[in-house]
N, C-alpha and C positions, 0 to 999 in steps of 0.2 A: 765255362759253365753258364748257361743260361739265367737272366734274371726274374724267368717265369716258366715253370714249364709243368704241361697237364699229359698226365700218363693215364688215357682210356677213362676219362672221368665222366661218369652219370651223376644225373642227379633227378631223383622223380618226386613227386608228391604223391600223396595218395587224398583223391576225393571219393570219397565214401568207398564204394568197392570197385572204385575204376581208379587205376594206376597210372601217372600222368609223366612221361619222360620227357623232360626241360629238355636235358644235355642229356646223349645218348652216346656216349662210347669216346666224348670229343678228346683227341691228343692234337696240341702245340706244344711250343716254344717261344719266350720273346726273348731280345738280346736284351742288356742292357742299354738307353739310347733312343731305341728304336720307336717311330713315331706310326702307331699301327690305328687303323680301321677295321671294328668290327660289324659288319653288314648285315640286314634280314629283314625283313617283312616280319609282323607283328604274330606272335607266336612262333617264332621260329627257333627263341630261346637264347635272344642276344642279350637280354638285361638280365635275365639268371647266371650269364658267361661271367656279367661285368658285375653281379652281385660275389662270383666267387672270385673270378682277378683279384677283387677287393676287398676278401677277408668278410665280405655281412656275410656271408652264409659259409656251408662246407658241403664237402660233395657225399653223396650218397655213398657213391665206390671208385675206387682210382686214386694215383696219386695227384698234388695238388703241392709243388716242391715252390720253395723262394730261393733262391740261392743256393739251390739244392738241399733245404731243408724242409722236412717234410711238415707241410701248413693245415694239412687236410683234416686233423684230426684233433685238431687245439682247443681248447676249452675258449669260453664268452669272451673272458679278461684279459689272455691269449691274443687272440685275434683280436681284443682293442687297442692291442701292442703292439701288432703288426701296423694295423691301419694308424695310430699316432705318430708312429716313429714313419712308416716308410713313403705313406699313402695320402695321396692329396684327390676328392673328391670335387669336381663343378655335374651342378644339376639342373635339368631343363627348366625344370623350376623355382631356382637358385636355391629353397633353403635355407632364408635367411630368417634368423628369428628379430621378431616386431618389435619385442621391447629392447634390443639396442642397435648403438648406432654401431653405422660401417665399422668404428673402430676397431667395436664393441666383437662384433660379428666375426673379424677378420682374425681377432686374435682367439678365438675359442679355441681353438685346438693346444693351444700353446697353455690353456687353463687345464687341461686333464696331463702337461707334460711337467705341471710344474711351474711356471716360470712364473717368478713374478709378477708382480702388476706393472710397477715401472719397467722392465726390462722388455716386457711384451706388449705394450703401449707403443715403445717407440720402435721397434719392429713392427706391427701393423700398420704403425702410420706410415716408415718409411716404404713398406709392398704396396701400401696406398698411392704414396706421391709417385712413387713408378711407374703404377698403372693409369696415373693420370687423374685422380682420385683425392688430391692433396685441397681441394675447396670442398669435398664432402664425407671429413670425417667424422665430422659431429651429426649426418644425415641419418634418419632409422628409413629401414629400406621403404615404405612408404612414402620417401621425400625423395627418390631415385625412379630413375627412368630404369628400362630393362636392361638397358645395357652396360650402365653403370652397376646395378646389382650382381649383372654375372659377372663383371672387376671386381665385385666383392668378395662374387665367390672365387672367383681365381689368387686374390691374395689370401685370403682364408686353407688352399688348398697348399698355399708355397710357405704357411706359416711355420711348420715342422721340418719343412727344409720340401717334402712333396717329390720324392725322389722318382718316385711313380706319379703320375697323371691320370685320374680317372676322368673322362667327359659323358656324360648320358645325355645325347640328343644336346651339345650345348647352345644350338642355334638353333632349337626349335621354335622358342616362345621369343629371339627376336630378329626384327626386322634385317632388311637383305643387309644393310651399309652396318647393322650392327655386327651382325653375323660375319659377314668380312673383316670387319676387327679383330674379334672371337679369334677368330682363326688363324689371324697372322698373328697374335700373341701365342698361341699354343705354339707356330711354329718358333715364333722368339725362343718360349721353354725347351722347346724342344732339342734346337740349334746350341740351347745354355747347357744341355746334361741332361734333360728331364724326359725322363721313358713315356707319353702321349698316348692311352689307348683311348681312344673313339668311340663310341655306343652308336652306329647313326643308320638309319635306314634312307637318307639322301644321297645317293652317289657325286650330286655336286661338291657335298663336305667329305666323301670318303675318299675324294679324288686329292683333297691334300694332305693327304696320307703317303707314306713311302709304302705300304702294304696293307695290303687288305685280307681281309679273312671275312669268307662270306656263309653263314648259317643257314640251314633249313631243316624244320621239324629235330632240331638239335644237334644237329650233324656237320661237322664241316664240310660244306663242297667247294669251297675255292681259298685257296690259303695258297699262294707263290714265295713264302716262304720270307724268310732274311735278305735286302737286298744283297746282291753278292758285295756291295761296296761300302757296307754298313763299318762304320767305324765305333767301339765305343768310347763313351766318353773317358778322358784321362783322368777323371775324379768324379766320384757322385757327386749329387745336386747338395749344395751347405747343408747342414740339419743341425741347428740348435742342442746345445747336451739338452737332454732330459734330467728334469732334477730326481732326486730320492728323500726317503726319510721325512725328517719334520719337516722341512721344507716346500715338501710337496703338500704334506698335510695341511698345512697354515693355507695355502692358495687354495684348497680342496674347501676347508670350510668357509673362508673367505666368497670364495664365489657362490655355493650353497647358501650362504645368510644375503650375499645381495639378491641372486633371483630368487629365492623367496621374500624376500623384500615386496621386489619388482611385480612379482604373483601376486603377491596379497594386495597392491598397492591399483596394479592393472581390474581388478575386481571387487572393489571399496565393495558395493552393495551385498554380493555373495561372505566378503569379509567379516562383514557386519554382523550378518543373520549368524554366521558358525560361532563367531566372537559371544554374541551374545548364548547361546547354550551354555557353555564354559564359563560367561561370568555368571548370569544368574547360579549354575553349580557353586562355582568357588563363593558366591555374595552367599548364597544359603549356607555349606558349611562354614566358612570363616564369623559367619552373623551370629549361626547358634552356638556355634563354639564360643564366642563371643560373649553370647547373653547367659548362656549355662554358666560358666567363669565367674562369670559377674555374679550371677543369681547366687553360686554356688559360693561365693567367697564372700557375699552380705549374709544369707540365708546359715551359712555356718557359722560366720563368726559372730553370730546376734546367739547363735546355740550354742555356740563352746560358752559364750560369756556365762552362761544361763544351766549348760549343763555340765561341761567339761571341768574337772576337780569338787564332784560335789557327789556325796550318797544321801539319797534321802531314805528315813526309816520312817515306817509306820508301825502299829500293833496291829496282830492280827496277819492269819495267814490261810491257804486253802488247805492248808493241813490240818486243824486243827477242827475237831470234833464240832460236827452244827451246832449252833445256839452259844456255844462260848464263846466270851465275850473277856479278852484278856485286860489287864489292869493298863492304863497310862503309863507313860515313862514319867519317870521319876528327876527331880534336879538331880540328885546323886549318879543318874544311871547315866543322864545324859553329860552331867563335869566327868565321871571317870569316861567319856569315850573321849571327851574333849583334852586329856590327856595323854589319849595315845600317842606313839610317834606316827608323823606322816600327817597332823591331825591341824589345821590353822585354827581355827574357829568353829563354834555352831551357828545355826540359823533358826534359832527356834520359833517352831510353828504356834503363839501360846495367839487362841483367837476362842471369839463366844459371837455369836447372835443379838443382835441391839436393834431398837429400834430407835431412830433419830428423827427430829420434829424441830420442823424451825416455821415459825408463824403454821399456815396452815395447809404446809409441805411435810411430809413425813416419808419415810425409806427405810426398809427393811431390809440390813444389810450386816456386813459381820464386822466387826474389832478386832483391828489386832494388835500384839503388843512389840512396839517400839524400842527399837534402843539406837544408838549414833551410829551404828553403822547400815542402817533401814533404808539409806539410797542406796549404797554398794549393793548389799546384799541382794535387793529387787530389785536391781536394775530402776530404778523410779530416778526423776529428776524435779524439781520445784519450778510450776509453770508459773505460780502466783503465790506471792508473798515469799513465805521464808521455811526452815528447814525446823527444828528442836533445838534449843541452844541447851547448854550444860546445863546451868542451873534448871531445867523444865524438866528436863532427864532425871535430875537426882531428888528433886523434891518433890516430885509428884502433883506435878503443878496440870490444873483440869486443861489441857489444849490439846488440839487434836488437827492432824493435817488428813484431808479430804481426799480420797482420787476424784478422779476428774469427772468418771461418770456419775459417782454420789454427788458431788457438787451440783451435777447437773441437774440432779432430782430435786434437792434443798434449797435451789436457788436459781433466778431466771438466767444467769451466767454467772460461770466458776470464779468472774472475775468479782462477782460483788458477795463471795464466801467470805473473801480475808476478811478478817478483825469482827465479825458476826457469831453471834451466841449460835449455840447446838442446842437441845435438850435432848440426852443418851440415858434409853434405861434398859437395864438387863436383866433378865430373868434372876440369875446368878448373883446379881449385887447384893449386899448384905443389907435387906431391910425387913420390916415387920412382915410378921408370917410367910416369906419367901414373896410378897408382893413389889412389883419389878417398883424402884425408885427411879425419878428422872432428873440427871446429874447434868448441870448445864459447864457447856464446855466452848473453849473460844478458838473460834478457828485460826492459824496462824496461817496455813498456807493450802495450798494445793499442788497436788503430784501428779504426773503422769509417766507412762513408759519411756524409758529414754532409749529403747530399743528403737533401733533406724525402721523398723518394722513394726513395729506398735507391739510386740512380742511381751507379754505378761503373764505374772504368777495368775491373776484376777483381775477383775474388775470391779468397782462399783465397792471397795473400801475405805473402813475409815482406820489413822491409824493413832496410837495414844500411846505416850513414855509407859515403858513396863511398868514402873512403882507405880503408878495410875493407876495404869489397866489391872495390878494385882490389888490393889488396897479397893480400888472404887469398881471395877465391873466384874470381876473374876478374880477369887481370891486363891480357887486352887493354883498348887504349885507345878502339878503333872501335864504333863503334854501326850495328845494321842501321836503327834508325828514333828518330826524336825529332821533335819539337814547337816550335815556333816560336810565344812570345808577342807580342802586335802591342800598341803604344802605344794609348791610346783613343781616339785621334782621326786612327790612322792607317789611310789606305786599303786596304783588304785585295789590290784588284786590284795594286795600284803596287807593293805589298811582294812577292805573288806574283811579277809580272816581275821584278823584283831576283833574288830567290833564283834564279829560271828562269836569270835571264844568272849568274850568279855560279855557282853550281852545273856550268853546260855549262864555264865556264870553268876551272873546278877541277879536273875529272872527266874533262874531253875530250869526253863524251858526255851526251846527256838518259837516263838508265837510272836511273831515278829518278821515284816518282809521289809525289804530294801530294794532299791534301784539303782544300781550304778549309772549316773552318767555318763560317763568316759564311753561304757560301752557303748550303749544307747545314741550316743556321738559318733563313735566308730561304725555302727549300723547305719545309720543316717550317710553318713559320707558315702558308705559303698553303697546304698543306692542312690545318692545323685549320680556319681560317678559312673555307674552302668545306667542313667537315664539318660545323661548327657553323650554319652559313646551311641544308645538309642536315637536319639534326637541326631547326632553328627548324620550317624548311618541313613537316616532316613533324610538329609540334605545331600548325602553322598549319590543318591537314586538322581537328581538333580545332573549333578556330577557326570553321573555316568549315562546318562540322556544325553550330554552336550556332546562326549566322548564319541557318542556311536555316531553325532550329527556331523563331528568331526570328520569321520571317518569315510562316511557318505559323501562330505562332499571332497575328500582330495579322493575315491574313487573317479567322482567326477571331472576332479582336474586332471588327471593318470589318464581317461578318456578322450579328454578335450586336448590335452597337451600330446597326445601319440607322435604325433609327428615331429614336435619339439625333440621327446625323449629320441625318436630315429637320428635325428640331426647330428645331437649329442653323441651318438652311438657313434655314427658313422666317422666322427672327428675324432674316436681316440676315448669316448669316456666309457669306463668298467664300468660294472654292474654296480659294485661297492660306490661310484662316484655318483649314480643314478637314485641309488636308496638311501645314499645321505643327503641328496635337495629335497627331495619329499619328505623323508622323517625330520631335516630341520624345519622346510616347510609346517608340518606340523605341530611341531613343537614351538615355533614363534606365532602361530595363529593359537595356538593353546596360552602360550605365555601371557600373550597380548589380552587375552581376553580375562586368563585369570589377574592380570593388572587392573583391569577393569573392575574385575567380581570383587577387591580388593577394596578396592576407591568408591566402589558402590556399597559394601559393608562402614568403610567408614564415614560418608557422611549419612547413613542411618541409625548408626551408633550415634553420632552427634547431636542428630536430632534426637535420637528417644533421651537422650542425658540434656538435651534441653527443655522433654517436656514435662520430664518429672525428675527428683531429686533422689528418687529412694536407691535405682541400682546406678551405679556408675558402669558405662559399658565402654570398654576401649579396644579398637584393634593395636596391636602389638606390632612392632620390627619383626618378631617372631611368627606373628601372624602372615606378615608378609613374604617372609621368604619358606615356607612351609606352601602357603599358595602358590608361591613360583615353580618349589619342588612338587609338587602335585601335580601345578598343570604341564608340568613340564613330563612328568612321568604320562600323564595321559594323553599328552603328545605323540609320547615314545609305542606308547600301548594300541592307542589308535590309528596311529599314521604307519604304522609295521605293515597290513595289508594293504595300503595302497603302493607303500614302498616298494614292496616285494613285486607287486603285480608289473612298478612299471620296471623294476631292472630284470624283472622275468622275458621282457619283449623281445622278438626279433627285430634285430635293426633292421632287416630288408620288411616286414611286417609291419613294421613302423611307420617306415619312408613312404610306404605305398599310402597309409591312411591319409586323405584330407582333412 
């Protein structure tokens, strides 16, 4: 049986509406062995012969057998099996890729079969030191003369074991003394096992051939057949097992992460500019993401402090007929709410209008009345001087603590209020004919928000012990509004209905509105929480700019590399082994950059937390690997069409591109 044999095989193209026949009807045969010369003048259709010999292409119509199996009509991955496993290619051009060296080059084929890295190392080098090759294994073919590079291609071809021999034109591009080399090595292979077809339109090289086969206009016109004395060989040429399984896989992604390495590495400047879309992307989302968090996790919990476990009631409601004007709460009305369950404390709002005068500063501002728990409750803290002590609380003793912007008004700084007289008179105080009296009072200290925000009930008060403010400026007992603290683990709804029934039942009437916190809380969150997914989204447009630059430029490299990806093809690698370097490709220029966007989020975090104290912003671990998964996703996302385009190629389409 024949180890090649073509039954009436065509093959045409079609350019636009003219129909073009390569191969026109061509039937052969090779033996196994046999060391054949294929002949023709240019267009005659000897390199489409030697494109189907060799599995890049398939024939239009006819058979196209290996070993008597039928080759002609096998799928891309198929016929990358063929050519790995049986098929060893030398080219006029040798084909050798720039960024590695001889070693590098010789063993490619041996990377789409699996093998190892140690195992196909020292096989390349030893087809090296054979061919004479053993001082230039660490050489990239740039550091080689021609004739050493077509030894490169020729152990490259014997790396699979090269049972077939493809040559196209091998002594074209060099000189005569090289060319005579060429030549008596193919006879070496030849003489070893190895089946020698010839691509050459020089009769001087077709003359060391044992047969020739000579083409025109796609035809065979001289082919003398099998010498009659042709012996084959007693065993095919060695072939290396091909690995399987994870095996293969582990070397598949291994050499994918280094020449994308090598890629990105080869074109620092083009790396740069794609790097950068991606990180400025990933630096804008991972930044706002960042600062929302931040913002959102000061900004709410300055609010929970302030609103979260707290109803506030007032009198008075939009229900309630115009011009009525409903009565004050009551002590009574407001101890039985302070009763309920669910119910910590109140915060009573008990305040009146004063006017205050120190030398010949004066402020119109409000009073309110104090008791020991007047920092918790407002949030306030003591900037200057001191707090209320017990005894000032119980005996009604005339002192008063300032906020900080009344201070400001009574005095040329809050700092020189402490231990300085007030004079406070109120409408309200109990003096002749309702004529306001002026009660002098000693300042102990000064307050301000202790909210990281400056976040406050008001501004600009003063505040005085309740039995004060009831005996000396306002002596009613009724409050128009106060506050209701809720236990920590009591339901805000359950407590609401309480007060609702308790209240109508005190009152006789609902004339009376409330505000839950809690909700009010709850509102608030969901919309940071939909501002900040707004904010992500519109960093995500960032994102997805760098994405499509990505995108652009491995179209580019898919362009620039065609004849890489032919190389590749033509050695054995599927289509699956072509669109996983490009989509890791992409995904390590995606990765890289999003590391960058990364490290560029966090020292701007660091600076904005150095130049002010209010939010604290920090990138996270989580931060981190969320950007890795992203850009790692838009790796996968953008780099899929250039993937696809380049394992879509013809490897004879390929090969021919410069």
């Amino acid at each position: 049986m024949p180890l090649i044999e073509l039954r009436d095989v065509v093959r045409h193209y079609q350019l636009g509406s003219v129909e073009v026949r390569a191969l026109d009807g061509v039937s052969l045969s090779i033996e196994a062995g046999e060391f054949v010369a294929i002949m023709g003048q240019s267009g005659s259709g000897k390199s489409t012969l030697m494109n189907m010999l060799g599995c890049l292409d398939n024939p239009s119509s006819g058979l196209f057998l290996i070993d008597g199996a039928d080759a002609g009509h096998l799928d891309a991955d198929e016929l990358a099996a063929l050519r790995r496993e049986r098929f060893g290619f030398i080219f006029q051009r040798y084909h050798l890729l720039p960024h590695l060296d001889a070693r590098g080059n010789a063993a490619l084929p041996s990377v789409y079969a699996g093998e190892g890295v140690a195992a196909r190392g020292r096989r390349a080098e030893a087809l090296l030191r054979r061919l004479g090759l053993g001082d230039r294994l660490h050489h990239r073919p740039n550091e080689l003369s021609g004739g050493q590079q077509q030894r490169v291609s020729i152990a490259r071809a014997l790396m699979n074991g090269g049972q077939i021999i493809l040559a196209d034109e091998p002594t074209g591009a060099l000189d005569s003394a090289s060319g005579a080399e060429l030549l008596a090595l193919l006879r070496e292979l030849n003489a070893a096992g190895h089946t020698v077809i010839i691509v050459t339109h020089d009769p001087s090289v077709a003359a060391h051939a044992r047969r020739v086969i000579e083409l025109r206009d796609g035809r065979v016109i001289r082919d003398a057949g099998t010498p009659p004395d042709h012996v084959p060989p007693a065993r095919p040429a060695e072939r290396p097992r091909e690995r399987r399984g994870l095996q293969r896989l582990q070397v598949q992604w291994r050499e994918a992460m280094a020449t994308a390495w090598l890629s990105l590495k080869g074109n620092r400047l083009r790396t740069a500019l794609s790097m950068l879309g991606i990180s400025i992307g990933i630096a804008s989302v991972v930044s706002i993401v960042a600062l929302t968090s931040a913002a959102r996790s000061t900004f709410e919990g300055e609010f929970a402090s302030q609103m979260s476990g707290r109803i506030w009631l007032w009198t008075g409601n939009a229900n309630l007929p115009q011009g009525l004007q409903p009565p004050p709460f009551t002590p009574a009305q407001a101890d039985a709410l302070a009763a309920l369950p669910g119910v910590s404390g109140l915060m009573r709002e008990r305040q009146t209008a004063v006017q205050a005068r120190h030398g010949s500063r004066e402020a119109f501002t409000q009073a309110m009345a104090a008791n020991a728990s007047l920092l918790a409750d407002r949030r306030l803290k003591v900037s200057q001087g001191r707090d209320f002590n017990a005894y000032e609380l119980s005996s009604g003793a005339q002192v008063i603590l300032l906020d900080v912007e009344a201070a400001k008004k009574l005095f040329k700084t809050p700092e020189a209020a402490v231990g300085r007289s007030l004079l406070v008179s109120s409408g309200d105080a109990a003096g002749m004919g309702g004529v306001p009296v002026a009660l002098p009072f000693t300042v102990v200290g000064v307050v301000e928000s202790a909210s990281q925000l400056g976040f406050s009930f008001g501004d600009d008060r003063l505040y005085v012990p309740d039995k004060t403010f009831r005996t000396k400026l306002d002596a009613r007992a009724t409050m128009g509004a106060f506050a209701v603290n809720l236990e920590r683990d009591a339901e805000p709804q359950q407590v609401v209905a309480q007060i609702k029934h308790r209240l109508r039942a005190l009152r006789g009437s609902e004339d009376f509105s409330m505000w839950v916190g809690d909700e009010a809380f709850r509102k608030m969150q969901t919309f940071n929480a939909a501002f900040a997914a707004l904010l992500a989204g519109v960093g995500a447009i960032a994102l997805l700019v760098g994405g499509v630059g990505v995108m652009n430029i491995m179209l580019v490299s898919v362009s620039e590399r065609t004849r890489e990806i032919g190389i590749r093809m033509a050695v054995g690698a599927r289509q699956g082994d072509v669109r996983l370097q490009f989509l890791i490709e992409a995904v390590v220029l995606c990765c890289l950059g999003g590391l960058v966007g990364v490290a560029l989020s966090w020292l701007a975090a660091q600076a904005l937390n150095a130049a002010q104290q209010t939010l604290h912003v920090s990138v996270s671990w989580q931060a981190l690997a969320v950007a890795f998964g992203v850009s790692s996703a838009v790796g996968l996302v953008f780099g899929t069409v250039p993937a696809r385009r380049a394992a879509a190629l013809s490897p004879v389409d390929a090969l021919a591109r410069e």
